[in-house]
MARGUPA-73304 format. One record per residue (C-alpha): x, y, z; residue in one letter. Coordinates in pm, whole numbers, padded with zeros to 5 digits, always signed. Each point is the difference from the previous one (the first is absolute). Example, Ala and Ser with C-alpha at 12.3 -4.5 7.8 and 13.67 -1.06 7.14 Angstrom:
# MARGUPA-73304
+01230-00450+00780A+00137+00344-00066S
# end
This chain:
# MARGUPA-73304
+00181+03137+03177X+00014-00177+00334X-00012-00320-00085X+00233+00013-00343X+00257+00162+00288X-00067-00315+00220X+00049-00256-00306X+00249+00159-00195X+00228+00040+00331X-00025-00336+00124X+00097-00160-00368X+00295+00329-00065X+00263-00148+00263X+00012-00355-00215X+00009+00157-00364X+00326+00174-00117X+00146+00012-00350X+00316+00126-00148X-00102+00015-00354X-00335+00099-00151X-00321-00258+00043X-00177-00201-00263X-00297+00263-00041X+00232+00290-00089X+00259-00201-00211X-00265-00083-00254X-00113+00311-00046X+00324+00174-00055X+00023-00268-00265X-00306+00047-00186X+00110+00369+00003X-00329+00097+00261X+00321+00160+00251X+00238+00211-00181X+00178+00340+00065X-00319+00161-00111X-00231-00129+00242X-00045+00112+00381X-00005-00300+00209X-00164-00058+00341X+00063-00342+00203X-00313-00012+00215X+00078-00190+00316X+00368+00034-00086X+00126-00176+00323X+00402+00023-00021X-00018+00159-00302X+00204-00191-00217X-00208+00064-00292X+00051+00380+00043X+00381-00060+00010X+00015-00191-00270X-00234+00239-00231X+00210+00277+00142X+00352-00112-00093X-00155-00066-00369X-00104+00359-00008X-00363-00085+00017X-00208+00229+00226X-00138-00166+00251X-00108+00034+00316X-00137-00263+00285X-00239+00011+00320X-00042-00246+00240X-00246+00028+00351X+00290-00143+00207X+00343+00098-00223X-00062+00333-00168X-00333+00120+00148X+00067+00317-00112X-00329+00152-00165X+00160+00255-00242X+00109-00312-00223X-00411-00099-00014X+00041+00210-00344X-00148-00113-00346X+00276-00208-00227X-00040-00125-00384X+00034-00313+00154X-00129-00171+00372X+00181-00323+00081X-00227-00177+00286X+00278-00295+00068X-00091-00291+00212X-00252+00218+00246X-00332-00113-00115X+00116-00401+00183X+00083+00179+00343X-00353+00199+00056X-00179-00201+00201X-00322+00220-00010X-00168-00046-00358X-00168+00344+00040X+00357+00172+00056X+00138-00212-00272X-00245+00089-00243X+00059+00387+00105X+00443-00032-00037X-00080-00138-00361X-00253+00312-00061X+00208+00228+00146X+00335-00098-00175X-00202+00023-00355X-00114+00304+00090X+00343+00120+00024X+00154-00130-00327X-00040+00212-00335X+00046-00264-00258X+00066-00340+00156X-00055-00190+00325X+00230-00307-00003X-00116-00233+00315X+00087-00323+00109X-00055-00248+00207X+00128-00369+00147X-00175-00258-00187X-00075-00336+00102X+00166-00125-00285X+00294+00180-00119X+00357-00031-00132X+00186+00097+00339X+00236-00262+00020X+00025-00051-00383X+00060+00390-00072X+00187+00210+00203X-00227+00284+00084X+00247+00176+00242X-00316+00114+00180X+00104-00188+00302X-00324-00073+00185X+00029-00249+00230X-00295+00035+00277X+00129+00005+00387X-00176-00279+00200X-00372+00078+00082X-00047+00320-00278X-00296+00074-00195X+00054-00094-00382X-00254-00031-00212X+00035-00265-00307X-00192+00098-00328X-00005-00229-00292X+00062+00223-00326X-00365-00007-00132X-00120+00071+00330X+00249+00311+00058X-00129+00104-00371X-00346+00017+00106X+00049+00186+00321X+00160+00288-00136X-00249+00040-00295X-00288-00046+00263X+00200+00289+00204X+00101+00211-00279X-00270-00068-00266X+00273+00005-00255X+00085-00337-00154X+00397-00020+00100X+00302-00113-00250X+00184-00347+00127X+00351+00076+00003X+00121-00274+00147X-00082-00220+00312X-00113+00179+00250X+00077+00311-00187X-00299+00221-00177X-00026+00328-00153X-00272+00203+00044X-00016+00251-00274X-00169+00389+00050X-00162+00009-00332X-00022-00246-00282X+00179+00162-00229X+00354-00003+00216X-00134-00399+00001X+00014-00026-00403X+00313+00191-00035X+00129-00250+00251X-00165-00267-00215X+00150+00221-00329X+00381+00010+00129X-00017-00396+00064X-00141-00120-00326X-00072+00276-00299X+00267+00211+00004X+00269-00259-00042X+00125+00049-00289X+00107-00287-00219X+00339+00121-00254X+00052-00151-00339X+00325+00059-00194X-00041+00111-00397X+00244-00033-00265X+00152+00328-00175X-00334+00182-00186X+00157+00093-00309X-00062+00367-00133X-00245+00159+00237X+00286-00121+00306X+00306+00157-00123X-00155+00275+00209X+00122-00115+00355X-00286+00201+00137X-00243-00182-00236X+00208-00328+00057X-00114-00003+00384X-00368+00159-00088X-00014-00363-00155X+00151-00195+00250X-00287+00167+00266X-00260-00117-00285X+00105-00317+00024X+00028-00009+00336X-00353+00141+00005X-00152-00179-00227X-00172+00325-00151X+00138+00339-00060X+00161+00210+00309X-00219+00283+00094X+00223+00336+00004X+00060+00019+00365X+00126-00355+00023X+00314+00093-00244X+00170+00306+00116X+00159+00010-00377X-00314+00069-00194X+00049+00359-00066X+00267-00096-00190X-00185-00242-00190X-00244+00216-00072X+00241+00289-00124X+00143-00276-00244X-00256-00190-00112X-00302+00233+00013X-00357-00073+00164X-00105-00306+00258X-00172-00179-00224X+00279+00014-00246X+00231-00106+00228X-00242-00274+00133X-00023-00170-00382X+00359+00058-00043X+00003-00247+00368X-00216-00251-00161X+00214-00041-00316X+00296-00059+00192X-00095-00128+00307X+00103-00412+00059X-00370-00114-00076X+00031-00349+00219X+00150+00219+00280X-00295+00238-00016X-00260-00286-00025X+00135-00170+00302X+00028+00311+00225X-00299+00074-00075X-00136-00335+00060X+00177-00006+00339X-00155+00352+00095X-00350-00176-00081X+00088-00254+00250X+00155+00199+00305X-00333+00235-00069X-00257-00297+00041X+00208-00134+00292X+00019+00341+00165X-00405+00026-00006X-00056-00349+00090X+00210+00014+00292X-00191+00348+00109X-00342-00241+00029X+00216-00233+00164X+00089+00255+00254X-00377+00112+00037X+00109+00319-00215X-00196+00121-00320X+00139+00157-00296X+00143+00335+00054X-00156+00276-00245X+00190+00014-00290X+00040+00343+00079X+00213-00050+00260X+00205-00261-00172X+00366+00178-00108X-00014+00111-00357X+00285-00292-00106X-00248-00265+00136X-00312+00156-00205X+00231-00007-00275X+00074-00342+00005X-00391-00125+00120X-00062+00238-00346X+00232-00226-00245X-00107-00310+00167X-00436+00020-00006X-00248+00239-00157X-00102+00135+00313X+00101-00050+00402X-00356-00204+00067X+00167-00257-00315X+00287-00021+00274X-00217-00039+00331X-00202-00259-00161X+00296-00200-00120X+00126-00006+00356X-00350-00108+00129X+00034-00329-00260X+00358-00028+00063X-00041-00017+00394X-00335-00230-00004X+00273-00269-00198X+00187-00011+00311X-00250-00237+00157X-00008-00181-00303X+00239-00325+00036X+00035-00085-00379X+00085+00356-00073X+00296+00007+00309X+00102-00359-00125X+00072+00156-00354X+00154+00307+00154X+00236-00310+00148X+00074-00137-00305X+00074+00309-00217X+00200+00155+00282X+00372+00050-00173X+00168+00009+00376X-00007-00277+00255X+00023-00381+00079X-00335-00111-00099X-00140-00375+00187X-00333-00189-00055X-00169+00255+00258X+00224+00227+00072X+00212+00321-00153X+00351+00104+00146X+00104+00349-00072X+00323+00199+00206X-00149+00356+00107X+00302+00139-00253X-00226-00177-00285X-00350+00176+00095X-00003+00235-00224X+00021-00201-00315X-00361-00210+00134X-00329+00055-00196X-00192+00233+00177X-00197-00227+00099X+00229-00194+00225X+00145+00361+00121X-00345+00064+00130X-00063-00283+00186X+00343+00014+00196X-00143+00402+00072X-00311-00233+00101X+00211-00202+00211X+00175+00306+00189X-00325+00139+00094X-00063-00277+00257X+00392+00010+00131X+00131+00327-00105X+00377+00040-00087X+00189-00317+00029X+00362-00078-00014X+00016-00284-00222X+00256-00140-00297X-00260-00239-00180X-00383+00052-00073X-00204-00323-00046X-00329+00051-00187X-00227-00273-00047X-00170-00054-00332X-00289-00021+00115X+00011+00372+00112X-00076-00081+00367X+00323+00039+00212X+00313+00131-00024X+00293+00002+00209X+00287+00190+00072X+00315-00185+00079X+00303+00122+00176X+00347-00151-00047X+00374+00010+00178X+00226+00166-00282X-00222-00059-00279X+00289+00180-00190X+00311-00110+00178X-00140-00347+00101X+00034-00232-00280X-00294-00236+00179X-00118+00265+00232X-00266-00177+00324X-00346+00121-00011X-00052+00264+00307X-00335+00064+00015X-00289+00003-00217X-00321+00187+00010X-00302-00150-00190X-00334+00160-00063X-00348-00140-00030X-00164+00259-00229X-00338-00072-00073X-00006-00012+00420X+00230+00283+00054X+00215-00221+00250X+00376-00089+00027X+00234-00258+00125X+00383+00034+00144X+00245-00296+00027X+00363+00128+00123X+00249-00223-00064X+00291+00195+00097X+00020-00247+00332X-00021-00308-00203X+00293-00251-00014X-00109-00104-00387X-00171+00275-00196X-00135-00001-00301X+00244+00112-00282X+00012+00085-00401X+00140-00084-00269X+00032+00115-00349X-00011+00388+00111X+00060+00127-00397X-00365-00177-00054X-00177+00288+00290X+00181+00338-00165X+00002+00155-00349X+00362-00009-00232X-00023+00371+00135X+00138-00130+00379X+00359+00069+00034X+00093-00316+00124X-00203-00201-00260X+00247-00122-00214X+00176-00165+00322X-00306-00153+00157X-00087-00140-00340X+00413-00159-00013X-00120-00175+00329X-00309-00130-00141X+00158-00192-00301X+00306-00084+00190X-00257-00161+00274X-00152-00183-00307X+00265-00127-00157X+00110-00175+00324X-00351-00130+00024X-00012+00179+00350X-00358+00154-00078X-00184-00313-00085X+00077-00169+00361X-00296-00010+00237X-00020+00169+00319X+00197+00281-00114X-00255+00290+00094X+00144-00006+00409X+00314+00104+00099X+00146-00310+00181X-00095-00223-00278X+00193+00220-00274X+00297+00040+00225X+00000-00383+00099X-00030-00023-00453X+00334+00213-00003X+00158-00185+00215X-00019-00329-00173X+00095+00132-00322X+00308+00139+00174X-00123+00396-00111X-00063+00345+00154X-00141+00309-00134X+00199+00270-00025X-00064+00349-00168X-00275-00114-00190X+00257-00303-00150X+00001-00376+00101X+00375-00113+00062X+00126-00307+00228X-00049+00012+00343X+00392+00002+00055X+00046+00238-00246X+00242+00311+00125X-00174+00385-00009X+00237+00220-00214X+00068+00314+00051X-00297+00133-00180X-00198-00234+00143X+00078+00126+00293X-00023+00401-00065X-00340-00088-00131X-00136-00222+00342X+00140+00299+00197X
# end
């Protein structure tokens, strides 16, 4: 371990951090860290991680050649972070042996990560803190690059969490549980009006809700009330026609519907990921169930995701996914959908953002732009999207994906961003604060504000303002001179 001694020391004395690094932040997020994993931080340095983890009551534990070189913590963990040591070995042989030995020590999950040449540093505040001292080794990957160098290591085709940031999974089956947690076992709720005679019972009353909710009838173990059912209304099958009677039939039809599509989607984005189809053995008994009331058989399902995944390179198909999409601010070329909308996409369009996050990982971004064509998409980051009634574009990330490549522009340093209007037109009526970006909107248009030129920049909109005399405030246009009142004011504070 000479030489990861020798690199790791030299780059230690310029790297401290007082809250947790990029690496381990997205992982606690996507639920990877919790209280029930064991954590190690190999190549801890300081050991900020390890603090962090510690005072959240996450086991964790951190060793470092130079910091905490003490070999007792060189233990197995559910999960190895490897953060930011892979740029600092200078000798490929010993770098190639750190990432070895660091998946070798993690039981489920090794989340490493890297500097890349082309990151978010300066548009996202990592935290991580690592700024090089003059005349250190630090090796630059670009992402694809840092993809194929730990599969080439590992032999394991790795996760992209984000940039810079893989996981590198034990077994493929933690990988489609992952995969599972992120897309198929969302559930999507649908409210049902009062059943009339079989839901006076209040246990059968909420044994129909779950069917709706469902889209096909609860298995026994998923409503802790079916005994009771079954002392009152007899045998499962009874109690499953007595369901169908009463059960909201459009509710039923759509949840199931919606099941069909997060079941597609979850199998096309396992080929995406290099994954096959688990056995449906192995699938949890609620997921058979539903793959059971959706196809004749699980191959019916496999092949459907085979078709519906090959129309993903199809650019009439994506262009009608465009078109039908019920969320969004659709252009020529181009579809504008907030992340808060996502969920109500056609699958198809879901897929192809997964797609997208493949190349770039986890992105903090307000606005995905898709292009009709199915081609690129970007994810665009804003200043108060929510607060900022014209919030400046920050940064935007946009990815190339029939080449697998991606493009940065910050503008946080930029004296005349890029701004929006017409936020209401981005999110669904389900945002909280539609109703008062739509007031905006039509006040905007009434005043004929929307229709000037040169609007789409900052300076240009404020310079508009100014010559109509008005200013922006809370989401409402009122004359420039015009005093704050008291509410005003509670609400701008």
């Amino acid at each position: 371990m000479s030489q990861l001694n020798h690199s790791v020391r030299r780059e230690k004395t310029a790297i401290r951090r007082y809250r947790c690094s990029r690496p381990v932040a997205v992982a606690l997020a996507e639920g990877l860290i919790s209280r029930s994993t064991s954590v190690l931080d190999y190549g801890c340095g300081h050991g900020a991680d390890v603090a962090y983890l510690t005072s959240k009551r996450i086991r964790a534990r951190g060793w470092d050649p130079h910091h905490h070189p003490e070999r007792r913590s060189l233990r197995p963990a559910d999960v190895v972070n490897l953060g930011f040591v892979l740029n600092v070995i200078e000798d490929p042989t010993e770098r190639a042996e750190t990432l070895c030995r660091a998946y070798s020590l993690a039981r489920r999950l090794l989340v490493v990560s890297v500097r890349v040449d082309r990151a978010l540093d300066q548009a996202q505040q990592f935290g991580d803190g690592l700024l090089t001292g003059s005349g250190t080794f630090q090796k630059l990957y670009s992402q694809a690059e840092f993809r194929e160098y730990v599969e080439g290591i590992l032999a394991r085709r790795p996760t992209i969490a984000a940039l810079g940031v893989l996981y590198v999974f034990k077994d493929a089956r933690l990988e489609r549980e992952h995969l599972a947690d992120r897309t198929l076992l969302r559930q999507v709720e649908y409210r049902t009006e009062i059943i009339e005679q079989f839901t006076k019972n209040a246990a059968a009353r909420a044994f129909v809700v779950l069917g709706n909710r469902l889209g096909r009838t609860p298995l026994p173990e998923e409503f802790p009330r079916y005994p009771m059912l079954l002392e009152q209304f007899g045998s499962r099958d009874r109690i499953e026609r007595l369901l169908r009677r009463y059960v909201d039939r459009d509710a039923f039809e759509s949840a199931r519907d919606r099941k069909r599509e997060y079941i597609v989607t979850y199998l096309a984005m396992l080929r995406l990921q290099g994954l096959g189809a688990p056995p449906a053995k192995i699938l949890p008994e609620s997921v058979r169930e539903d793959i059971k009331a959706c196809w004749r058989s699980y191959g019916e399902a496999r092949a459907e995701a085979e078709r519906f995944l090959f129309s993903l390179g199809q650019p009439e198909t994506v262009r009608a996914g465009c078109e039908a999409s019920p969320v969004g601010k659709r252009l020529p070329t181009e579809l504008y959908v907030h992340r808060t909308a996502e969920p109500e996409l056609p699958p198809l369009l879901r897929v192809l953002l997964f797609a997208a996050q493949q190349v770039v990982g986890q992105v903090d971004y307000d606005i995905a732009r898709m292009a009709t064509d199915g081609r690129s998409v970007a994810f665009l980051a804003y200043d108060g999207f929510d607060e900022n009634p014209h919030p400046p574009l920050r940064y935007s990330v946009k990815i190339h994906l029939p080449t697998s490549s991606y493009d940065i522009r910050d503008y946080r340093e930029h004296l005349n961003p890029p701004i929006i209007h017409r936020k209401d037109a981005f999110v669904s009526a389900a945002h909280p604060r539609y109703a008062q970006f739509l007031a905006l909107t039509r006040q905007e248009e009434s005043l004929g504000l929307l229709s000037s030129p040169d609007i789409g920049h900052r300076q240009q909109w404020e310079a508009l303002l100014v010559a109509r005399g008005l200013t922006v405030r809370n989401h409402e246009l009122v004359p420039a001179g015009h005093a704050m009142s008291e509410v005003d004011a509670r609400r701008t504070n």
